[in-house]
Backbone as CSV, one residue per row, in Angstrom:
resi,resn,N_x,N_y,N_z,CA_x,CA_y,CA_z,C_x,C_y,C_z
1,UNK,92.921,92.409,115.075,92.348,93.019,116.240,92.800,94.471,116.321
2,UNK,91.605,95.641,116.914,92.368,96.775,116.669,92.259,97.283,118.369
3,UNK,92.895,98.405,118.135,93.370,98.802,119.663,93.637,100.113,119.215
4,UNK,93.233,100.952,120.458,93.464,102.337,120.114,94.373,102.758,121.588
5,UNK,95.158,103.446,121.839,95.985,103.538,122.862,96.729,104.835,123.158
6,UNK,96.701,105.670,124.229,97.743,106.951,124.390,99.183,106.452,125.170
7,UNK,99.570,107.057,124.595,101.382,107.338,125.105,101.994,108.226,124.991
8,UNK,103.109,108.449,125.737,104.000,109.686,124.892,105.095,109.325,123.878
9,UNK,105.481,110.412,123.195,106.235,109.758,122.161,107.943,110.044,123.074
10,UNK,108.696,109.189,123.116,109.496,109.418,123.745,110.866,109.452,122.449
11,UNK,112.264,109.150,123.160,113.536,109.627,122.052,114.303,108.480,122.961
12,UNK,114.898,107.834,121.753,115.644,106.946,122.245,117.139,107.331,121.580
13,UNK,118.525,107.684,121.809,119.404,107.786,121.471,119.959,106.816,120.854
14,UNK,120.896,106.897,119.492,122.046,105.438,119.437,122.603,106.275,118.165
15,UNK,123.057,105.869,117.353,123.949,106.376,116.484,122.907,107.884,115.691
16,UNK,121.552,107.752,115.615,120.756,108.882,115.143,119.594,108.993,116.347
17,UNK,118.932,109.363,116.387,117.946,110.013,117.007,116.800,109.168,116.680
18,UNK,115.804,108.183,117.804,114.385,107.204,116.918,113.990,107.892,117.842
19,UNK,112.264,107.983,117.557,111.416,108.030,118.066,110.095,106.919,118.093
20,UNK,109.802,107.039,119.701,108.561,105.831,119.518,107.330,106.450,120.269
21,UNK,106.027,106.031,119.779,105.418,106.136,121.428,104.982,104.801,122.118
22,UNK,105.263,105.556,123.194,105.238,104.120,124.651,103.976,103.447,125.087
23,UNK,103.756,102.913,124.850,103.290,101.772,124.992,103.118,101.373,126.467
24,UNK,102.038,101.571,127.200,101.576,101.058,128.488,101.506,99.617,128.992
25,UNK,102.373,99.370,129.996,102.411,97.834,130.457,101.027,97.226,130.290
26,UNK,99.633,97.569,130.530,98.622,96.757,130.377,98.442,96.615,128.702
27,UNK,98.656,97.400,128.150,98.348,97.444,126.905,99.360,96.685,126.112
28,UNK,100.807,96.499,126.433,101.532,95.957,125.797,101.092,94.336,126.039
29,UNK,100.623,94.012,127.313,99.907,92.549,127.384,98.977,92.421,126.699
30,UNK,98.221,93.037,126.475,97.228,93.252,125.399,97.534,92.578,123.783
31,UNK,98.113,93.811,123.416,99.064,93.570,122.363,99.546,91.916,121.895
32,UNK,100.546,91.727,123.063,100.610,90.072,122.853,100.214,89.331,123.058
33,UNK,99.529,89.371,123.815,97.815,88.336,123.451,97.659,87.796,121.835
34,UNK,97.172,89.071,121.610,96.674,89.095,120.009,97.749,88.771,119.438
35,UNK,98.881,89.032,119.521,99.829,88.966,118.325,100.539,87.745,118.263
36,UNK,99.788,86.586,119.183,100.669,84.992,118.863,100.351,84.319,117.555
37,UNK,101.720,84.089,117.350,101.476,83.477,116.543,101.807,84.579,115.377
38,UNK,102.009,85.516,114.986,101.955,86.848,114.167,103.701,87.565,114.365
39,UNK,103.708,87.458,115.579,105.326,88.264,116.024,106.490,87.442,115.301
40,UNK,107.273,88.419,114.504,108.222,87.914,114.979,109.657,88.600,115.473
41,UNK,110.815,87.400,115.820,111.883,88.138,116.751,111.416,89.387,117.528
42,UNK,110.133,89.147,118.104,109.319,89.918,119.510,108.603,91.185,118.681
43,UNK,109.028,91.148,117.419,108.116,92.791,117.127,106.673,91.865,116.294
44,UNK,106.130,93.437,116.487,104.471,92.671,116.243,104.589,93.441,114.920
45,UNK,103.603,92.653,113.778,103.072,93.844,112.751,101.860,94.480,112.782
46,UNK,101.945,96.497,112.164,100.790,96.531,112.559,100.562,98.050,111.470
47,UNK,99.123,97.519,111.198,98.949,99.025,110.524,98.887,100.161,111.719
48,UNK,99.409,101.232,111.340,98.737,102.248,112.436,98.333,103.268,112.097
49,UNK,97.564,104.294,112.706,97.226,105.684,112.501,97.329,106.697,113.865
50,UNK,98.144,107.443,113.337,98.470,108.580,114.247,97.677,109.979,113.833
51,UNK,96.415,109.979,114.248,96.191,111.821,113.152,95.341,110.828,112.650
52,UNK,95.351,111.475,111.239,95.074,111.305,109.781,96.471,110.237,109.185
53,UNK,97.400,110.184,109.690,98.415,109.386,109.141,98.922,107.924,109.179
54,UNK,98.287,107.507,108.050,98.038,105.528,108.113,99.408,105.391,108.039
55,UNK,100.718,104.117,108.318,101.298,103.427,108.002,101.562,102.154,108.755
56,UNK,102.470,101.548,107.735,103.032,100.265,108.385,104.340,100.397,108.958
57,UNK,104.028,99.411,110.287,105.225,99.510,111.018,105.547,98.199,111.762
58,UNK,106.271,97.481,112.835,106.285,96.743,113.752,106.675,97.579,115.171
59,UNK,105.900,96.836,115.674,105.815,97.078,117.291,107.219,96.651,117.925
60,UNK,107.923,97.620,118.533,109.450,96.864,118.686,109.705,96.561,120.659
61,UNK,109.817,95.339,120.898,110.052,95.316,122.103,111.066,95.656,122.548
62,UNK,110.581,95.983,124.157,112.052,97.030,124.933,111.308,96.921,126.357
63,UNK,112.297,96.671,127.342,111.652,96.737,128.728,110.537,95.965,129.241
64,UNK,109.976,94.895,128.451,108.724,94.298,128.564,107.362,94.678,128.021
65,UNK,107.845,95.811,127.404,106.606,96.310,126.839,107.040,96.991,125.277
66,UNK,106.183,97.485,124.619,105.972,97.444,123.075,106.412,99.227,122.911
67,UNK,107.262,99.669,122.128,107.182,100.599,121.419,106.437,100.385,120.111
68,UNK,106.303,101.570,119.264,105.900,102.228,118.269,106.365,103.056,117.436
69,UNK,107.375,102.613,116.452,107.804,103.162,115.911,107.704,104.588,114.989
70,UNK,107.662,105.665,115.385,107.381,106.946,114.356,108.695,107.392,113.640
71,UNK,108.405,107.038,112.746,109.543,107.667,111.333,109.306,109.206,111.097
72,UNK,110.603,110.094,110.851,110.130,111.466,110.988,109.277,112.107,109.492
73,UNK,109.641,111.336,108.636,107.915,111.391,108.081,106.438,111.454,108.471
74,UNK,106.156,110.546,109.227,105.084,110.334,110.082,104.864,111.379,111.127
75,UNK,106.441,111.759,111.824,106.175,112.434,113.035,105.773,114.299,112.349
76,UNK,106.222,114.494,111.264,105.914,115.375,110.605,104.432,115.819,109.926
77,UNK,104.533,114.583,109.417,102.880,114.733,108.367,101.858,114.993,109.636
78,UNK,101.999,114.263,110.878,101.075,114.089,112.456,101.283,115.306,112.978
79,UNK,102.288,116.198,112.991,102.646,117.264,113.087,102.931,116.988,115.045
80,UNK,103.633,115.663,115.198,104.041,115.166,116.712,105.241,115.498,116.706
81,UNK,105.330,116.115,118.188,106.589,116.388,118.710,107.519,115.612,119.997
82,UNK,108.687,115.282,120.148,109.184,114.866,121.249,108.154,114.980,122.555
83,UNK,107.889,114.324,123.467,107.331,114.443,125.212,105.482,114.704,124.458
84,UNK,105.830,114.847,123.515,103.798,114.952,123.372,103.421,113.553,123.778
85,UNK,102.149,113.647,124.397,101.262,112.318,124.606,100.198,112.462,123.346
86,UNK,100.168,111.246,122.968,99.198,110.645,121.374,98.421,109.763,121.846
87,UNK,97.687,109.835,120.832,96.458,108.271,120.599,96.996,108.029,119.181
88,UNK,97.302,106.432,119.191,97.773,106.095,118.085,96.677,104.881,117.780
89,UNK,96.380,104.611,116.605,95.600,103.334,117.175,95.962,102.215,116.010
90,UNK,96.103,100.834,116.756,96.819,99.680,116.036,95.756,98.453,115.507
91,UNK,96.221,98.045,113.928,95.526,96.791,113.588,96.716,96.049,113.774
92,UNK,96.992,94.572,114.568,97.534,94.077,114.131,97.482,93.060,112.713
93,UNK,98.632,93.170,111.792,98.133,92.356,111.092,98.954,91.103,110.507
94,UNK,99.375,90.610,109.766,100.299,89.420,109.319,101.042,89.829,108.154
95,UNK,102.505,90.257,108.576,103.494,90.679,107.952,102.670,90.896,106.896
């Protein structure tokens, strides 16, 4: 199932610096809808595209709702920065 979705990319602190974008409470219900049966230990799999920039990632839960993992590869090649709002858009698919 695919889904196309805006968020901002936010910064989560811990030993390095991650970045995700956030993921909207309706949309994260969304999300797990589709993804029973597919998740596991709560992250979803999913192709994504940010831009022009395809990869694979899992959807990582936090707060009840779904981040999005951007690797600074990705956040580079997308040419995304910290507090920007994106359209990212998700296939989920089976590991």
């Amino acid at each position: 199932m695919q889904f196309e979705l805006e968020g901002p990319v936010v910064e989560w602190r811990g030993p390095a610096p991650f970045y995700f974008v956030q993921v909207s409470d309706e949309d994260s219900e969304d999300l797990k809808e589709a993804a029973r049966g597919v998740e596991y230990w709560g992250q979803v799999p999913v192709l994504a595209r940010l831009g022009d920039v395809e990869f694979r990632t899992a959807l990582f839960p936090k707060d009840g709702r779904y981040l999005v993992p951007l690797k600074a590869a990705v956040r580079r090649a997308a040419g995304v920065e910290h507090g920007e709002v994106v359209t990212v858009r998700l296939d989920v698919v089976r590991g």
